[in-house]
C-alpha positions as a Markdown table, in Angstrom:
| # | Residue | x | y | z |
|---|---|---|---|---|
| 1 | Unk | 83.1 | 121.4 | 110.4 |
| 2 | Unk | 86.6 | 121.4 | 111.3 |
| 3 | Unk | 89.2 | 124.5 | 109.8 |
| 4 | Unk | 92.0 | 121.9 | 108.0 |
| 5 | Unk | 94.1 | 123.3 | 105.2 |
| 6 | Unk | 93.3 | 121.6 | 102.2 |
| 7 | Unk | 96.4 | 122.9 | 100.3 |
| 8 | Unk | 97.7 | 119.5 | 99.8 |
| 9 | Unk | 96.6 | 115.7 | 100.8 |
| 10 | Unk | 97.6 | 114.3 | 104.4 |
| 11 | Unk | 99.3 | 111.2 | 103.0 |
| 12 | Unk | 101.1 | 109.9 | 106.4 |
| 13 | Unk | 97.6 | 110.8 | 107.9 |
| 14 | Unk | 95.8 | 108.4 | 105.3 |
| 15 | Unk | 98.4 | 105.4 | 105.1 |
| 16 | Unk | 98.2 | 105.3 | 109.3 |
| 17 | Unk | 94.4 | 105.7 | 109.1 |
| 18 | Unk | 94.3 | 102.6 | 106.4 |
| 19 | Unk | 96.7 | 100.3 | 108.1 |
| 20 | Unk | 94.6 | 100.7 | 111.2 |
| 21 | Unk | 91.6 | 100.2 | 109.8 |
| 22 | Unk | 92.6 | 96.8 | 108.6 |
| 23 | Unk | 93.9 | 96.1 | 111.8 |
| 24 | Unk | 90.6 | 96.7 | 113.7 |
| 25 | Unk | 87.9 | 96.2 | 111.1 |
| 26 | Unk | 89.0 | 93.6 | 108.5 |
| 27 | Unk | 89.4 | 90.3 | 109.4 |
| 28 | Unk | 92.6 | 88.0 | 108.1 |
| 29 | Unk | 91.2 | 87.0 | 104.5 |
| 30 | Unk | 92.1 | 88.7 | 101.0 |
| 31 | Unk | 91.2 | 89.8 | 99.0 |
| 32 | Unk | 90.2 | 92.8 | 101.2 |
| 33 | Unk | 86.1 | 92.8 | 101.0 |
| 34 | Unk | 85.5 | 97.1 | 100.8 |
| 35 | Unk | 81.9 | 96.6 | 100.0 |
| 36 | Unk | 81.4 | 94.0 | 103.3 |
| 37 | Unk | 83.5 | 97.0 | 105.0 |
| 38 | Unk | 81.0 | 99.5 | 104.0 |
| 39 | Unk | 78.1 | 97.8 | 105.0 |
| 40 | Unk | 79.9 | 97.4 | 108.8 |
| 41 | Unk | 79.8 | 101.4 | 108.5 |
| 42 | Unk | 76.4 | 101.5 | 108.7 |
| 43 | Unk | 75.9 | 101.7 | 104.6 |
| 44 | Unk | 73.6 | 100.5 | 102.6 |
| 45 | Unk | 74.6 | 99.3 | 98.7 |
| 46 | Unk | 72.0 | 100.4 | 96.4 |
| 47 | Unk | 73.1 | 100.7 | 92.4 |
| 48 | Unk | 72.2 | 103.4 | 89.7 |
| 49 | Unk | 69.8 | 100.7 | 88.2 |
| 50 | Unk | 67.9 | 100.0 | 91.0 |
| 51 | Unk | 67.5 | 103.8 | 91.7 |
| 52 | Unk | 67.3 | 104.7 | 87.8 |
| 53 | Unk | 64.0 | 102.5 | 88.3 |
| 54 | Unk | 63.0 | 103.4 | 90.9 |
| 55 | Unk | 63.1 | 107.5 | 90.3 |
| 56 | Unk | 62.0 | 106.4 | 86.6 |
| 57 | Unk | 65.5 | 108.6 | 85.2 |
| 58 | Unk | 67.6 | 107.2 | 83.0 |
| 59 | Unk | 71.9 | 106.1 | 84.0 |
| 60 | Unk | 73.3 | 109.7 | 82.4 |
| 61 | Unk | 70.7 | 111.7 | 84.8 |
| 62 | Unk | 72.0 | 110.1 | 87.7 |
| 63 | Unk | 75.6 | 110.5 | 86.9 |
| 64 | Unk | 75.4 | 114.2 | 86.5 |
| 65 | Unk | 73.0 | 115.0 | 89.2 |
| 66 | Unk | 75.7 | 112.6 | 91.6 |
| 67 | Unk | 78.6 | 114.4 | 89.8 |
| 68 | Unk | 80.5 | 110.7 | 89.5 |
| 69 | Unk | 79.7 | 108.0 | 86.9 |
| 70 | Unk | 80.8 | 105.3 | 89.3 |
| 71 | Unk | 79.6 | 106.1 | 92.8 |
| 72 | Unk | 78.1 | 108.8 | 95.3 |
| 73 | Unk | 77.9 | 108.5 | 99.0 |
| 74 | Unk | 75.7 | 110.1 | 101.4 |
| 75 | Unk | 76.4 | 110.3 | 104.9 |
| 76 | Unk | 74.6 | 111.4 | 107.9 |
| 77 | Unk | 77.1 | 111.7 | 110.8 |
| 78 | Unk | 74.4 | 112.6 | 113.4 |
| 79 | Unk | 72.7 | 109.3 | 112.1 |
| 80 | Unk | 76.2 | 107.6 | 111.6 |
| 81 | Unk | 74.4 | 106.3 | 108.4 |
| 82 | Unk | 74.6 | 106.5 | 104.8 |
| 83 | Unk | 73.5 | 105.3 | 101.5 |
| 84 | Unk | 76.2 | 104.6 | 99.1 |
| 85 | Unk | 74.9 | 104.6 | 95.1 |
| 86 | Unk | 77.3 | 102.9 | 92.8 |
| 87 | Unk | 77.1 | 102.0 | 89.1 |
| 88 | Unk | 77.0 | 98.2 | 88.6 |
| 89 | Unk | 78.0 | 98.4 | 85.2 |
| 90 | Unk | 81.7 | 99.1 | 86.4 |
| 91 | Unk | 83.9 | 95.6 | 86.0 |
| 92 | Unk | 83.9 | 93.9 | 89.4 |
| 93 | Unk | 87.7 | 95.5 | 89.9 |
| 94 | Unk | 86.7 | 99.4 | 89.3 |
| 95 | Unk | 83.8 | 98.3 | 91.9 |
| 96 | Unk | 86.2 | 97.1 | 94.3 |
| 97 | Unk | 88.3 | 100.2 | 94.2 |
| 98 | Unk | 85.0 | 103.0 | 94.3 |
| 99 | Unk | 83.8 | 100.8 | 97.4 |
| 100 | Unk | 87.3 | 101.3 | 98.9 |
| 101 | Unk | 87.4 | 105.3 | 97.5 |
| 102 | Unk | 83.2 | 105.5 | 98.9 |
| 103 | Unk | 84.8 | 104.2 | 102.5 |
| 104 | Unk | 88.3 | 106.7 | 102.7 |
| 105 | Unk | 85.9 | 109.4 | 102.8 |
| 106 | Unk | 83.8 | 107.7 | 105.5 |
| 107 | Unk | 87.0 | 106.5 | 107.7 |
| 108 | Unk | 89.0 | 109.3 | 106.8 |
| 109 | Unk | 86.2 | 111.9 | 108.7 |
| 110 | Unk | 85.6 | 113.9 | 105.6 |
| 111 | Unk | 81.9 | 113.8 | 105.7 |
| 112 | Unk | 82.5 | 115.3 | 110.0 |
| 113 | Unk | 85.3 | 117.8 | 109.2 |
| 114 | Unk | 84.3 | 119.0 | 105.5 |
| 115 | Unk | 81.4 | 119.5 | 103.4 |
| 116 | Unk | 81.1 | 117.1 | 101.3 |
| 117 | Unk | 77.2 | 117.6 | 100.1 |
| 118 | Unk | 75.9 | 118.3 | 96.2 |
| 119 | Unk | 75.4 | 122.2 | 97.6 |
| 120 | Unk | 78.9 | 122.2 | 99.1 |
| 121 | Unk | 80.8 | 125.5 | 99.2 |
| 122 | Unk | 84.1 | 123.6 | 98.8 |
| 123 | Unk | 86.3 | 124.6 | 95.9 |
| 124 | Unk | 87.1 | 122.4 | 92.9 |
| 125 | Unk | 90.8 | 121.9 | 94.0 |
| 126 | Unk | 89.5 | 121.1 | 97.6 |
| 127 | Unk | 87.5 | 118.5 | 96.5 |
| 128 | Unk | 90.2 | 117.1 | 94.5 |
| 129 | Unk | 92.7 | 116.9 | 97.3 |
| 130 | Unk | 90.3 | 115.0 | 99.4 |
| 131 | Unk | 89.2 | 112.7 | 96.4 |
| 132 | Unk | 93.2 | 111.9 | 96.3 |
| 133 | Unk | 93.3 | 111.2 | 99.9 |
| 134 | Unk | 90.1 | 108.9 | 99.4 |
| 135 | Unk | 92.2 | 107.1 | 96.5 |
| 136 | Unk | 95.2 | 106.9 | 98.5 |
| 137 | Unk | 93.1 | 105.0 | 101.5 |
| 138 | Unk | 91.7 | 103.0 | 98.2 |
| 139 | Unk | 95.7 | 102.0 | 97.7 |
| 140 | Unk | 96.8 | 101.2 | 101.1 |
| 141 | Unk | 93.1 | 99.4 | 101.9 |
| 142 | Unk | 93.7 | 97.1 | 99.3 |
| 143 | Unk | 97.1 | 95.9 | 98.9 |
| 144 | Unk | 99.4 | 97.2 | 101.7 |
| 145 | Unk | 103.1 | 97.4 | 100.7 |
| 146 | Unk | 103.5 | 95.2 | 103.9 |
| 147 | Unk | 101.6 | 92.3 | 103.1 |
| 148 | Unk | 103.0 | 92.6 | 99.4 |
| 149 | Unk | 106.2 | 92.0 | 100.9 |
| 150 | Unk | 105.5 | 89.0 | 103.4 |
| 151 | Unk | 104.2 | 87.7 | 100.1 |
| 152 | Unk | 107.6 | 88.1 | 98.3 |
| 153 | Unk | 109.5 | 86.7 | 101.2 |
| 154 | Unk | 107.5 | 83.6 | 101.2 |
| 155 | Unk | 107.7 | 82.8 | 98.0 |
| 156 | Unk | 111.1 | 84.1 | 97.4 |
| 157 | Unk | 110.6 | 86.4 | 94.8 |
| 158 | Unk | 113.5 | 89.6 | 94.8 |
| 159 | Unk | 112.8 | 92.8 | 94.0 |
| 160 | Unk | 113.3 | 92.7 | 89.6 |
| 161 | Unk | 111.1 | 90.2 | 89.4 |
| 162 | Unk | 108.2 | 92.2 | 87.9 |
| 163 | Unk | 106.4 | 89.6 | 86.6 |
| 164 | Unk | 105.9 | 87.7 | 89.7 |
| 165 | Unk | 105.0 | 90.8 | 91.5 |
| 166 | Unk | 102.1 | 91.5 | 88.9 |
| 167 | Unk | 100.9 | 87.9 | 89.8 |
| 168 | Unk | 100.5 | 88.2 | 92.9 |
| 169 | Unk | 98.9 | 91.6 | 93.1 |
| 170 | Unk | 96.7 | 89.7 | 90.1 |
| 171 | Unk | 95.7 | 86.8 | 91.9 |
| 172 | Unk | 95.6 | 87.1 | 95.4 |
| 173 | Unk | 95.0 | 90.7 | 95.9 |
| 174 | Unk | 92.3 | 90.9 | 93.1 |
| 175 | Unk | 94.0 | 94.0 | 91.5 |
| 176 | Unk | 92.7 | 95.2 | 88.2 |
| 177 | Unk | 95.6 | 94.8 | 84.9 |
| 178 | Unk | 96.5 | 98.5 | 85.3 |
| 179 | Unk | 97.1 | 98.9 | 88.9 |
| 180 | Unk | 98.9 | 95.5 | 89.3 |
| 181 | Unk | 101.1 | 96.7 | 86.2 |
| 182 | Unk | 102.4 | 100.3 | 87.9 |
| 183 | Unk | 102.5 | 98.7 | 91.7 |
| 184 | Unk | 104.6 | 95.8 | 90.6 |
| 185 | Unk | 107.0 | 98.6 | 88.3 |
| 186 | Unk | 106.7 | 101.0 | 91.8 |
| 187 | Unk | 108.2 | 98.2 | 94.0 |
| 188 | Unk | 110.4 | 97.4 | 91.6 |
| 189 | Unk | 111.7 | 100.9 | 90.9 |
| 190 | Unk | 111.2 | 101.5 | 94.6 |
| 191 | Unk | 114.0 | 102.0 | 97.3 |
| 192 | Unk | 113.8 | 99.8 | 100.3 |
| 193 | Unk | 110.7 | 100.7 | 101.9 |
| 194 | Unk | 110.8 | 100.7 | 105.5 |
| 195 | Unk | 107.9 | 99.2 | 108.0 |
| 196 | Unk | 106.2 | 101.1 | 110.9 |
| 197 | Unk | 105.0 | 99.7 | 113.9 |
| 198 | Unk | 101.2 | 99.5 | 112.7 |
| 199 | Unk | 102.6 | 97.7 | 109.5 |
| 200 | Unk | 104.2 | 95.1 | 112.0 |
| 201 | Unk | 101.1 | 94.7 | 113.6 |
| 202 | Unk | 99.5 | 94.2 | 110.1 |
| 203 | Unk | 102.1 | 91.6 | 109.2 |
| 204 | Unk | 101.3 | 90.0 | 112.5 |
| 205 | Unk | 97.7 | 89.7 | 111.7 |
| 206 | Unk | 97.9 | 88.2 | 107.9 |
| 207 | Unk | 100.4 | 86.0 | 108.7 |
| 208 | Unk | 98.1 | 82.9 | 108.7 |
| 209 | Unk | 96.2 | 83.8 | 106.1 |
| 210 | Unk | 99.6 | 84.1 | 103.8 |
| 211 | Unk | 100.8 | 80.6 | 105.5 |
| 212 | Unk | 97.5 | 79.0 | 104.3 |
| 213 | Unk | 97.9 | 80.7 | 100.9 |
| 214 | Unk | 101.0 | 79.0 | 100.9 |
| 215 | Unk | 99.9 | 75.5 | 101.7 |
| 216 | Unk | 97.6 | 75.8 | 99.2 |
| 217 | Unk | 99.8 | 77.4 | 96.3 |
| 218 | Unk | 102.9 | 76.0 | 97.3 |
| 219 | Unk | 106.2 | 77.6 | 95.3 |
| 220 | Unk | 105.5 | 75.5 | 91.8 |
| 221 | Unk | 102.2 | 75.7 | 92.2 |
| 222 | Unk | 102.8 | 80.0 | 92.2 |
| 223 | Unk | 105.1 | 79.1 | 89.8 |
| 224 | Unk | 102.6 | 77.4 | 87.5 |
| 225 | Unk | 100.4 | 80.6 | 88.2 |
| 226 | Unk | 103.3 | 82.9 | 86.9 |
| 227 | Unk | 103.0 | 81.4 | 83.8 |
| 228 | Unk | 100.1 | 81.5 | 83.0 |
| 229 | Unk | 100.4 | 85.5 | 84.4 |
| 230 | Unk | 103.4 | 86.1 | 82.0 |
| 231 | Unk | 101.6 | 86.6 | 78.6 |
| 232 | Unk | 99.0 | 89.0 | 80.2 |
| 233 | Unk | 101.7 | 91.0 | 81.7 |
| 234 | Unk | 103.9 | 90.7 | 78.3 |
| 235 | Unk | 100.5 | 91.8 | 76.5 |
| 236 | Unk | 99.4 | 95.0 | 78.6 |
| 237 | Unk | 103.2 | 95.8 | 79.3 |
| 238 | Unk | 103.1 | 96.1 | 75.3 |
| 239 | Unk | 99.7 | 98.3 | 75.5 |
| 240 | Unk | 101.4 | 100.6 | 77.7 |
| 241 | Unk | 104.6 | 101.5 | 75.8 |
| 242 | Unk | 103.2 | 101.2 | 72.7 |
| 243 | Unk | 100.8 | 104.6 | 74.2 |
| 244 | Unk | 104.7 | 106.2 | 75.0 |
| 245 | Unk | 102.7 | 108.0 | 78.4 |
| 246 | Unk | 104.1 | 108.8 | 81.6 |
| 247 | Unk | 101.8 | 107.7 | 84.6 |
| 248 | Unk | 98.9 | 109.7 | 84.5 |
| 249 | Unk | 97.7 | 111.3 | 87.9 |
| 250 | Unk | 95.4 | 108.5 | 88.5 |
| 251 | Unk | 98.3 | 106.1 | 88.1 |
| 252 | Unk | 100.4 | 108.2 | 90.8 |
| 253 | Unk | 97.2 | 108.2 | 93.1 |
| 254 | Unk | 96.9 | 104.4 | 93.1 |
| 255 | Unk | 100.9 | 104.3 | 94.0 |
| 256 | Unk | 100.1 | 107.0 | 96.7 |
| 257 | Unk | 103.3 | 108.6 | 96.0 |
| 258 | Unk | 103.9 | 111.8 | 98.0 |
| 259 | Unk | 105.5 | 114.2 | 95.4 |
């Protein structure tokens, strides 16, 4: 185990670890497959279910004895193997993001540097920082603020236009509701965000892909899709203010805003 100081997340570290990731392990093709990903890392899937039956305990057991209702990973680095057990009740986009969440800690080293085991010695607020790194890799994993943008230029959308964003967060990166609602209000509220080298390189590398999304959803096709987008986004946009919160911590995670 490595001496890092956990007093607060290593968010450059995470967003350069993420980019490259998809750089060397993904291929061109979204949305991003984090389950496929996991299984390259020497994981194998196996749900609560199967394990519920197959320990003869019951879904709540399991949750509290993994400490997570949605998934728990172990890893053997000496092995470079692990077993990653995830609750298939989830919706197919909470799934999508604890696969993504289950492979930040693997990519991100915390199972080598830290101790990450149900007898760990770690303190509450350590675990959480490295749980928000994990979520951070989750965020920049899934819909890099690069490709979002390649998006937007080819389909000409500017920077207001919140409802288009939503779409395509919606329907080509296969976001959930809530975390295409607050990215499309973050890059709309955002400044200019400015690209690195590795996000040039990742630009470089979805570029087909996002010219064959094209051909295939030309501008009134998108168009079309918009509209059929508008009323969801109308609905949950309603949902939200009529609660009158400001973004939760989970909301700010997904963002992977550094305050």
């Amino acid at each position: 185990m490595n001496d890092f100081n956990l007093s607060k997340p290593r968010f450059s570290y995470v967003q350069n670890t993420a980019l490259n990731y998809l750089i060397k392990k993904s291929n061109n093709i979204l949305p991003i497959a984090p389950d496929f990903l996991l299984q390259q890392e020497c994981c194998s899937l196996q749900t609560y279910q199967t394990h519920s039956n197959i320990t003869n305990s019951d879904i709540e057991y399991l949750s509290k004895t993994f400490g997570s209702k949605d998934a728990k990973t172990f890893y053997w680095t000496d092995k470079n193997f692990g077993i990653v057990f995830f609750n298939d009740d989830q919706s197919y986009y909470r799934k999508r993001w604890t696969f993504s969440h289950e492979l930040g800690h693997i990519v991100l080293k915390h199972y080598i540097d830290f101790d990450l085991s149900i007898n760990s010695t770690l303190q509450d607020d350590e675990f959480k920082i490295l749980d928000r790194e994990a979520d951070a890799f989750a965020s920049n994993l899934l819909a890099p603020n690069s490709i979002i943008a390649l998006f937007m230029l080819k389909y000409g959308i500017q920077k207001h236009d919140i409802t288009s964003i939503y779409t395509i967060l919606r329907c080509f990166f296969r976001l959930s509701k809530d975390a295409s609602f607050y990215k499309a209000k973050y890059i709309t509220q955002s400044r200019n965000i400015k690209f690195s080298e590795i996000d040039k390189e990742l630009i470089k590398k979805y570029q087909p892909h996002i010219n064959s999304v094209f051909h295939d959803f030309p501008l009134y096709a998108f168009e079309a899709l918009v509209k059929t987008k508008s009323a969801e986004f109308d609905s949950y946009r309603y949902y939200i203010n009529s609660k009158k919160e400001p973004l939760s911590i989970g909301d700010l995670l997904f963002l992977n805003l550094n305050t």
